[in-house]
N, C-alpha and C positions, 0 to 999 in steps of 0.2 A: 706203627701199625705192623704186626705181625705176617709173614708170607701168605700165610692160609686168608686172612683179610682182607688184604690186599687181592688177590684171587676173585672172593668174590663179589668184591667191589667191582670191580673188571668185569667179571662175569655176569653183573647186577643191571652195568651199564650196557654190556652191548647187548641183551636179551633187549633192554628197554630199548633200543635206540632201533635194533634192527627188527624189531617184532619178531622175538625168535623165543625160542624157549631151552637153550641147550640146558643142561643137567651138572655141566662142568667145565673149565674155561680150556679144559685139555681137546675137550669134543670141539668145542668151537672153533680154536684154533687149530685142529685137524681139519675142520668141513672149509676153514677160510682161511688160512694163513697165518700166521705170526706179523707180521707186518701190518695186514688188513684188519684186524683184532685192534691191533696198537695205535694207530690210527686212528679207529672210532672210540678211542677213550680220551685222544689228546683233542679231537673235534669236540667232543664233550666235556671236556677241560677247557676249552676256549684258546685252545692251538690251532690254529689251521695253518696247511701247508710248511709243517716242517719236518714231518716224519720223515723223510731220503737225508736229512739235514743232520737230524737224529741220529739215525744208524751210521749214515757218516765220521761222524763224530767219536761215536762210540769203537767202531774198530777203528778210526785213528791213534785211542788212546789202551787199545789194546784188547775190545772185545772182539769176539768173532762170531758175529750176527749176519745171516743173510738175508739179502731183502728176497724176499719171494716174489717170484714176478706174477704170481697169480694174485696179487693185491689191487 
């Protein structure tokens, strides 16, 4: 699946999940965080409670992701 797909798949899901209607996954995660966004895709994916797990992880192995604490 290509970047822009992936997008808005993402974007597809948390309109549906939060009853929201953003226009693009950039606005979304502007009005709610990066974090908070990512989270309601892995809840929707059938993850729960690993997101902090996640990002964890992920700048262990050399990203550098912050978790936002507005999430």
């Amino acid at each position: 699946m290509d970047q822009n797909r992936t997008k808005q798949k993402v974007l597809e899901i948390f309109n549906e999940v939060k009853n929201t209607s953003f226009r693009s996954l950039e606005d979304a995660v502007e009005e709610n965080g990066m974090a908070y966004v990512f989270d309601v895709w892995l809840r929707y994916e059938g993850i729960v409670g690993y997101t902090s797990d996640i990002f964890e992880v992920l700048n262990a192995v050399g990203f550098n992701i912050s978790m936002q604490e507005d999430w």
